[in-house]
BALOBA-1460 file (C-alpha; in Angstrom, 3 decimals):
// residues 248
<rec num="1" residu="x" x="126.931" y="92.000" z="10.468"/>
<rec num="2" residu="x" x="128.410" y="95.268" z="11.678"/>
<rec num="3" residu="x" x="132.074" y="94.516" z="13.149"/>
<rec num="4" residu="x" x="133.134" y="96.704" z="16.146"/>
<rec num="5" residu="x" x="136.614" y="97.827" z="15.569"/>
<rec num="6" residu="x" x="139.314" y="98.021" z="18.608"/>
<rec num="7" residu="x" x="140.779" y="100.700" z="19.801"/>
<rec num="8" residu="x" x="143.600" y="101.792" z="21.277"/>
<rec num="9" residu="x" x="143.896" y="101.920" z="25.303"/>
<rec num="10" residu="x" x="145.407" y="103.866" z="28.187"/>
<rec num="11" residu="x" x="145.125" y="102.319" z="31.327"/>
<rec num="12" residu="x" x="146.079" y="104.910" z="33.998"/>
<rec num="13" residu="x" x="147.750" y="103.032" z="36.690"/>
<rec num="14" residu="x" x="148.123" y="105.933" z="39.223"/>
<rec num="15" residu="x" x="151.856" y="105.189" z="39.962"/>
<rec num="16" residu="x" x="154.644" y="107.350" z="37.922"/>
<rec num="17" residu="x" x="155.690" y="104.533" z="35.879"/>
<rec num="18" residu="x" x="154.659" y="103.562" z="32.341"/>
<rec num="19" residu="x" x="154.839" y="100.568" z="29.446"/>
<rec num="20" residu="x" x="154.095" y="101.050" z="26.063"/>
<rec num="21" residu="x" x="152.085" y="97.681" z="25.214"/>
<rec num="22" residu="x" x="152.769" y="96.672" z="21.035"/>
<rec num="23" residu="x" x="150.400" y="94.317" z="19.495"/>
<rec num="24" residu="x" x="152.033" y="91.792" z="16.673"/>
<rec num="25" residu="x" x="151.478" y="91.397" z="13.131"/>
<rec num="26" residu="x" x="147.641" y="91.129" z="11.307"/>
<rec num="27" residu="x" x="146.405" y="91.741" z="15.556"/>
<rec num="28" residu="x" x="145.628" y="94.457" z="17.553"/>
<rec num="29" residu="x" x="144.886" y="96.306" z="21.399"/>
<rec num="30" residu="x" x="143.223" y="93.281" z="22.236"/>
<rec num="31" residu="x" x="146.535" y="91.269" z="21.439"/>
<rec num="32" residu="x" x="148.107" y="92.553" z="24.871"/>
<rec num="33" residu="x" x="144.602" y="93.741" z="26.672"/>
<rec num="34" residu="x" x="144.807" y="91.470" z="29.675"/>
<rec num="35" residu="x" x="148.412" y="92.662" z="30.215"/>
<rec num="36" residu="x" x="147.880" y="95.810" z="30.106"/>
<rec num="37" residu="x" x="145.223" y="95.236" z="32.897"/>
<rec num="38" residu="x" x="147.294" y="93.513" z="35.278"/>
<rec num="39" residu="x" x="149.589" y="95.923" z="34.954"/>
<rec num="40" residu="x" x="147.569" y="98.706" z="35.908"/>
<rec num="41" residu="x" x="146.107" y="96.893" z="38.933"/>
<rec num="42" residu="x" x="149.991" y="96.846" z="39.568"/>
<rec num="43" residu="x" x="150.236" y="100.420" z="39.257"/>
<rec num="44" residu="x" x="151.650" y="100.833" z="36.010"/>
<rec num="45" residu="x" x="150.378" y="102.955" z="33.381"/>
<rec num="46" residu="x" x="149.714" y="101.020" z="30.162"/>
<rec num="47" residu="x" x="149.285" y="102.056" z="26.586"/>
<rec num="48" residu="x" x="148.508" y="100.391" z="23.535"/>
<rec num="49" residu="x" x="148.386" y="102.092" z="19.929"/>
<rec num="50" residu="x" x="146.783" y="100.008" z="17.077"/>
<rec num="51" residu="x" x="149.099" y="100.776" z="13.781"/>
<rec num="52" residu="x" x="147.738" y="101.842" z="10.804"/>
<rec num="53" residu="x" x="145.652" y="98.893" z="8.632"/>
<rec num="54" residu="x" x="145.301" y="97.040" z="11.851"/>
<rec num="55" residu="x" x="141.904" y="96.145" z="13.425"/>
<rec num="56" residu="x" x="139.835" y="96.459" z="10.489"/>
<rec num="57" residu="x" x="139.549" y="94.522" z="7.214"/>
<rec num="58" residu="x" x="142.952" y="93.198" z="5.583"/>
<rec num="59" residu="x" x="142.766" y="95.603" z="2.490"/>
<rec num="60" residu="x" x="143.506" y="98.228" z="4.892"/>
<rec num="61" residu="x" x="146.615" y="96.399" z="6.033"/>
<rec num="62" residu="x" x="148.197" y="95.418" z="2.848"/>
<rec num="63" residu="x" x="147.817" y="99.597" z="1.697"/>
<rec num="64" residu="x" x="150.211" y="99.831" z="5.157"/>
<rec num="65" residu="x" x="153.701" y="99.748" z="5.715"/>
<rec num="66" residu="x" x="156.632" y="99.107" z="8.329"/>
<rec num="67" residu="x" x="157.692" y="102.856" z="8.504"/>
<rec num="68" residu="x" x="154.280" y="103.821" z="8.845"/>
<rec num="69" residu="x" x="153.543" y="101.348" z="11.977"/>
<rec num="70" residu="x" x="157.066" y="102.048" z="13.349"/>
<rec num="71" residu="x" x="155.530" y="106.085" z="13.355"/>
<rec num="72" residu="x" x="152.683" y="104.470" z="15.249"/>
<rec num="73" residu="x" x="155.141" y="103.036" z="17.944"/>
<rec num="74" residu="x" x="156.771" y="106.297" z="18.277"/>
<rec num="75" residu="x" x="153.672" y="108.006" z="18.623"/>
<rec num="76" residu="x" x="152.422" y="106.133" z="21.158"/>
<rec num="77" residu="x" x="155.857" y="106.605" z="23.105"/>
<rec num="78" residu="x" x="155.105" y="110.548" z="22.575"/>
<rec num="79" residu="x" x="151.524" y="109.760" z="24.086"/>
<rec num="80" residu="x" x="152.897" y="108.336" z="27.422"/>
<rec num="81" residu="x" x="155.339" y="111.329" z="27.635"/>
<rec num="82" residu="x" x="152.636" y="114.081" z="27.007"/>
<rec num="83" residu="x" x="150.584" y="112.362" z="29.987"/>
<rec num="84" residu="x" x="153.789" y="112.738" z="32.116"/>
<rec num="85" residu="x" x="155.438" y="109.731" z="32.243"/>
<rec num="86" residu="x" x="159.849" y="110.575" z="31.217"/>
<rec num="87" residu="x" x="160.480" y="106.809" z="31.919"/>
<rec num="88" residu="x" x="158.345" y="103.979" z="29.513"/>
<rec num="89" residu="x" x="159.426" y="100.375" z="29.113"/>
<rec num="90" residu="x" x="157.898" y="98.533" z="26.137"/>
<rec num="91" residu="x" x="157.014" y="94.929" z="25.726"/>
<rec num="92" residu="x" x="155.516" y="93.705" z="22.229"/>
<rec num="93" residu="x" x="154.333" y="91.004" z="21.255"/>
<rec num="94" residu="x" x="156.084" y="89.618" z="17.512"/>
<rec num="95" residu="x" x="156.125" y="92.372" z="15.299"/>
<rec num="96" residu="x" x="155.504" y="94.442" z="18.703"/>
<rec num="97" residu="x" x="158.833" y="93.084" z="19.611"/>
<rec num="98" residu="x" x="160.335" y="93.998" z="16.482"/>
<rec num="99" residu="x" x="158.960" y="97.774" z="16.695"/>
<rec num="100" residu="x" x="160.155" y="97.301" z="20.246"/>
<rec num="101" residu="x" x="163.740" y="96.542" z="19.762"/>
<rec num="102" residu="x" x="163.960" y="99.159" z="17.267"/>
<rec num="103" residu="x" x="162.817" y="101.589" z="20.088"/>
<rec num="104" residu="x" x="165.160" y="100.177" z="22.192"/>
<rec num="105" residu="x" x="168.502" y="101.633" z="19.850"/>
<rec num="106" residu="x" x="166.661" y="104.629" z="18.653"/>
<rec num="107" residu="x" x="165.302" y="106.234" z="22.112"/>
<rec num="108" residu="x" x="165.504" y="106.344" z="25.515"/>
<rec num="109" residu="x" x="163.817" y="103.716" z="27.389"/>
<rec num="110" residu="x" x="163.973" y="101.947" z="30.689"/>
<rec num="111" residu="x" x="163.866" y="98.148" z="29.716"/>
<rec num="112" residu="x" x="162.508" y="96.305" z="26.515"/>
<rec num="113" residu="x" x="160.516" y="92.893" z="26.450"/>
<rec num="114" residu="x" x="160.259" y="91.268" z="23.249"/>
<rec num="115" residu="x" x="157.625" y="88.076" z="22.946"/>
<rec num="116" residu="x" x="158.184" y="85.652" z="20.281"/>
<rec num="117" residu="x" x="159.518" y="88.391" z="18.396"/>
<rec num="118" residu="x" x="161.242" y="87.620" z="15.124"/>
<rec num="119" residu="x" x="164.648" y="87.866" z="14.103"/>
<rec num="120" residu="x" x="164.628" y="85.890" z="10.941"/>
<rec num="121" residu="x" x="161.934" y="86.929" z="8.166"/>
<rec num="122" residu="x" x="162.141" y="82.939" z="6.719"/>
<rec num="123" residu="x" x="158.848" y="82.545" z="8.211"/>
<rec num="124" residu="x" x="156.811" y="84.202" z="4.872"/>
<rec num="125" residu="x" x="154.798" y="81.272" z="4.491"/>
<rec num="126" residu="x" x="153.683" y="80.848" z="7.795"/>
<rec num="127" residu="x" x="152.912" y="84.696" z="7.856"/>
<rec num="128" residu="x" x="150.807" y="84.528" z="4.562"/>
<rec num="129" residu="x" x="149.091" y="81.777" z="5.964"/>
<rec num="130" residu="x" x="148.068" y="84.037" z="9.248"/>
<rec num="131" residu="x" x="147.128" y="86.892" z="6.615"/>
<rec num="132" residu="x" x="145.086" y="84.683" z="4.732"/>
<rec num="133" residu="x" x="143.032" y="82.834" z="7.595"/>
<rec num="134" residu="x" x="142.666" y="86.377" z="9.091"/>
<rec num="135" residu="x" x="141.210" y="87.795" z="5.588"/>
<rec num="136" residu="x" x="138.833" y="85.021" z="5.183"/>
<rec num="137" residu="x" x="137.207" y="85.125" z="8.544"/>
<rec num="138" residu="x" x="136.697" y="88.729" z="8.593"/>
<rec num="139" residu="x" x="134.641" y="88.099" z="5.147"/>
<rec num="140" residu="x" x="132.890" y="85.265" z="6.578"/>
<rec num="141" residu="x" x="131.927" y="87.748" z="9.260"/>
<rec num="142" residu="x" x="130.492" y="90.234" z="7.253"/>
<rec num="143" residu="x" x="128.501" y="87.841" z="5.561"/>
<rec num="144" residu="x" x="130.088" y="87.846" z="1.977"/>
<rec num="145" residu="x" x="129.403" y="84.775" z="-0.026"/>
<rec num="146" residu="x" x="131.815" y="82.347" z="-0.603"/>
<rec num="147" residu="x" x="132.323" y="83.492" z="-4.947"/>
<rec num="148" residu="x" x="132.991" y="87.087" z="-3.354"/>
<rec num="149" residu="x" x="135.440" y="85.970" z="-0.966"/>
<rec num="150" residu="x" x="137.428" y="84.067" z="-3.348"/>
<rec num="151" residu="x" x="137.536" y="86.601" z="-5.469"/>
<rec num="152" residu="x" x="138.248" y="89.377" z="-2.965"/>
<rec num="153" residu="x" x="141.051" y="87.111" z="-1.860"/>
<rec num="154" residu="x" x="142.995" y="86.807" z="-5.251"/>
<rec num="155" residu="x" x="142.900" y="90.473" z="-5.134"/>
<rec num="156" residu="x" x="144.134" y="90.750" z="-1.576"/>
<rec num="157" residu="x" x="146.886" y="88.696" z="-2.771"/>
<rec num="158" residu="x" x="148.099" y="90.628" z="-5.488"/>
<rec num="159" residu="x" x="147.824" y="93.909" z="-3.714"/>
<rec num="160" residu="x" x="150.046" y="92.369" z="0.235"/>
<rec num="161" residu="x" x="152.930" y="91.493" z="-2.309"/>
<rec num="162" residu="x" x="154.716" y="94.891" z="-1.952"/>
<rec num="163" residu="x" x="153.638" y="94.570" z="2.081"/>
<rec num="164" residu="x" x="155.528" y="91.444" z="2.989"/>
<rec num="165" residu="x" x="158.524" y="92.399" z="1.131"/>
<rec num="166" residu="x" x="158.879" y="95.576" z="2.935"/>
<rec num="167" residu="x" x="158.123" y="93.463" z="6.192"/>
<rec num="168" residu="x" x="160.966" y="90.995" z="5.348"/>
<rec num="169" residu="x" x="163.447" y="94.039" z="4.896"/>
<rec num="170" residu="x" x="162.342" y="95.971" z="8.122"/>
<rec num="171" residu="x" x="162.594" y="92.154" z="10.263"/>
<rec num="172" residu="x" x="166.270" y="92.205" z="8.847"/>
<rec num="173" residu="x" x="167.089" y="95.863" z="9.774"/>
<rec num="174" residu="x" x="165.992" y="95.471" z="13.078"/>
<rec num="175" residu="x" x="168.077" y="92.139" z="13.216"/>
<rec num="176" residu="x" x="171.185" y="93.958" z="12.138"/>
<rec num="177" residu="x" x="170.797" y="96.539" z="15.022"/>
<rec num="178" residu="x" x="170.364" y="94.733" z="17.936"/>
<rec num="179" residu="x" x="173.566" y="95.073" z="19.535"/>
<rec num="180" residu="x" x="173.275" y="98.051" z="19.703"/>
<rec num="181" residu="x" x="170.728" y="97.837" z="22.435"/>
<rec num="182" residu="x" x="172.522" y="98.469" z="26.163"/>
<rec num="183" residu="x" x="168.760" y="98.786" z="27.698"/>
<rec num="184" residu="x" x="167.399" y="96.215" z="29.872"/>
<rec num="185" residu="x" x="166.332" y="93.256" z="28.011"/>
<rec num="186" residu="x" x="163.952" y="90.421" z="29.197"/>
<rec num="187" residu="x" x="163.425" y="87.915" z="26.569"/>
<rec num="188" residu="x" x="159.889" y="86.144" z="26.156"/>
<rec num="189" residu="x" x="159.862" y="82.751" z="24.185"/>
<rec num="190" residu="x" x="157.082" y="80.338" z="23.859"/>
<rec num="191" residu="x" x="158.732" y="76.825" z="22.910"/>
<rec num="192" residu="x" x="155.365" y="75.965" z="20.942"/>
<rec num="193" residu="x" x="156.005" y="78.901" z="18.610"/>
<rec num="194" residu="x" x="154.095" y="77.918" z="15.162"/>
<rec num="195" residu="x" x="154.779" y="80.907" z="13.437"/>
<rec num="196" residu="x" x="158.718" y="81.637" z="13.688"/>
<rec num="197" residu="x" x="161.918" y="80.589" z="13.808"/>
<rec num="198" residu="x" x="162.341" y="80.343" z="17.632"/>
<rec num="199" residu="x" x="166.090" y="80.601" z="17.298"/>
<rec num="200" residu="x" x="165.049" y="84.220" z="17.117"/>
<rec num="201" residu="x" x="165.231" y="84.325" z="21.075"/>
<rec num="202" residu="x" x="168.704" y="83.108" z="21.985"/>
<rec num="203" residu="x" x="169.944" y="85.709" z="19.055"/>
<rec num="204" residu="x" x="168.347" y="88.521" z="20.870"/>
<rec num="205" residu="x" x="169.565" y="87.460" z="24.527"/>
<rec num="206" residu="x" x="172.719" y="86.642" z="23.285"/>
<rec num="207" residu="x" x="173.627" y="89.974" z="20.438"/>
<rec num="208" residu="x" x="172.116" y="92.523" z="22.974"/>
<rec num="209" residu="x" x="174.710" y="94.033" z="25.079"/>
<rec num="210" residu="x" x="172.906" y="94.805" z="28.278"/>
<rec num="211" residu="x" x="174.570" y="93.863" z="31.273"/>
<rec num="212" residu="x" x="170.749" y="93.344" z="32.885"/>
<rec num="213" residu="x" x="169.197" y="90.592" z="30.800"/>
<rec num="214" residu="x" x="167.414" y="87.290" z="31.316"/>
<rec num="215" residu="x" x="165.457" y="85.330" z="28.766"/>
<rec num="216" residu="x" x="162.614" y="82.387" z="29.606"/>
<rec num="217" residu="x" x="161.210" y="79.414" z="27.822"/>
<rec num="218" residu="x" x="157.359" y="78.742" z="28.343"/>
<rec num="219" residu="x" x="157.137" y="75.293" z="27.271"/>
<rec num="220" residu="x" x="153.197" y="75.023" z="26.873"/>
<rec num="221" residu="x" x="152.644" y="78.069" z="25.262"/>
<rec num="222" residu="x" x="152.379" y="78.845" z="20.855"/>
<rec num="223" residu="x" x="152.976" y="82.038" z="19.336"/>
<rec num="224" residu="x" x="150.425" y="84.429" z="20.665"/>
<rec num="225" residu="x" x="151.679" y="83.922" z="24.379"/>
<rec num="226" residu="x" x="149.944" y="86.844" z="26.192"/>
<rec num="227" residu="x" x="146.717" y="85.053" z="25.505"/>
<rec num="228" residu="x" x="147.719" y="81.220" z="25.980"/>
<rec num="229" residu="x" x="147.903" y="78.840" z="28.925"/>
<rec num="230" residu="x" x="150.629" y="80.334" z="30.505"/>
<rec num="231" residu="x" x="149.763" y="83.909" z="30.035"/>
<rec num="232" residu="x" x="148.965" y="84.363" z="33.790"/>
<rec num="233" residu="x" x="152.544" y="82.980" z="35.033"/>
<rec num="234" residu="x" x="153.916" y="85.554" z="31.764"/>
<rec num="235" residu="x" x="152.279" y="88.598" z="33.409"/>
<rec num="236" residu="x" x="154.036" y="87.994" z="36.760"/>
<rec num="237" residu="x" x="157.080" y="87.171" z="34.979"/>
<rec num="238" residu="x" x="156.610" y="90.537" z="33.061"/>
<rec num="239" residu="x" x="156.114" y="92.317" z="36.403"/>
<rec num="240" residu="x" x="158.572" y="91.204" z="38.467"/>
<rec num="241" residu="x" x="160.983" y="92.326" z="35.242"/>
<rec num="242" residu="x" x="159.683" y="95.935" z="35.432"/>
<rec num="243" residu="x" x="160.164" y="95.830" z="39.408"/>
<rec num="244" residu="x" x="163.687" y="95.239" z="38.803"/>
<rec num="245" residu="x" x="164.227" y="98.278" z="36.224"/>
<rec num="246" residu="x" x="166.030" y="101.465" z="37.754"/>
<rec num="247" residu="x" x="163.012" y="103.621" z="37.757"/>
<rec num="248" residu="x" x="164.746" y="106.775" z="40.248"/>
């Protein structure tokens, strides 16, 4: 079977306001899609880079690394700027929030949300697990037989180690840097969170040191909250967040 890949998206929103939209770790565009969407029909411009490895078999993503996807992020700021917008706010979702709050000290931006985003890299496990699954199904989907896929996997294995640890040391830097973030802050939390540490929320709401800041519990959501039960009640929660930014 022939996989289509995703690609990146700009939503033009017709308005002269604009959100960089950051997909999380192992995902892609389609991780913040409907977002993006509503967004739009709110008149905000919406963009969405994929980083590099993402969106295509897992090889690709273990050959990757943090600095390379955190280029990505600032690319796709550049993008937004280049099309005219001076003032971006970023939500992202996980890593996305990571990349995000790293924007957040290092440029100019109106307001950052971070979603599940984690603070705490003792979540490895759990992350290797989400690699795995991830690996396996894209095999399954390009028909590879099960001998192949095992062995495909051992070697996928081997070759992410270098990956993760450069993933667990980027998580930490970012952690060690967020009060240094005077932006705007609006922190996203799902209380069904299966893949981190969820204390990873009241650390960023409480370490920031924006004077504008709010954080929110969604108690029937898991990790990947933009696409889960609540994720209609998160994208007015989202926009009534960027309504309150200083946009003049």
């Amino acid at each position: 079977m022939k996989i289509k890949p995703p690609e990146p998206f700009t939503f033009e929103g017709g308005g002269d306001r604009a959100v960089l939209l950051l997909h999380g770790f192992t995902g892609n565009s389609t991780d913040v899609r409907m977002m993006g969407r509503f967004l739009e029909k709110n008149g905000y411009t919406t963009h969405a880079p994929i980083y590099r490895g993402h969106g295509k078999e897992l090889e690709a993503l273990s050959d990757a690394t943090p600095d390379q996807w955190w280029e990505d992020v600032q690319n796709g700021l550049q993008h937004l700027r280049d099309l005219g917008y001076e003032k971006v706010a970023v939500a992202g979702l996980s890593l996305g929030g990571v990349l995000g709050l790293k924007l957040a000290y290092c440029e100019k931006i109106q307001g950052i949300i971070p979603m599940c985003a984690p603070m705490f890299f003792d979540n490895e496990e759990q992350l290797k697990q989400g690699f795995r699954f991830k690996a396996k199904q894209y095999k399954q989907l390009e028909e590879k037989d099960e001998a192949t896929i095992k062995k495909e996997m051992n070697e996928l294995e081997e070759q992410s180690k270098d990956m993760f640890t450069q993933l667990g040391q980027f998580i930490n830097e970012v952690h060690d840097h967020v009060d240094e973030i005077y932006t705007p802050v609006f922190v996203v939390q799902a209380s069904k969170d299966e893949m981190i540490n969820t204390e990873s929320a009241p650390y960023i709401y409480e370490t920031v040191e924006s004077d504008h800041k709010d954080i929110k519990w969604y108690e029937n959501s898991g990790h990947f909250i933009t696409v889960d039960k609540e994720k209609d009640e998160l994208q007015q929660d989202v926009l009534d967040f960027l309504n309150s930014l200083d946009w003049s």
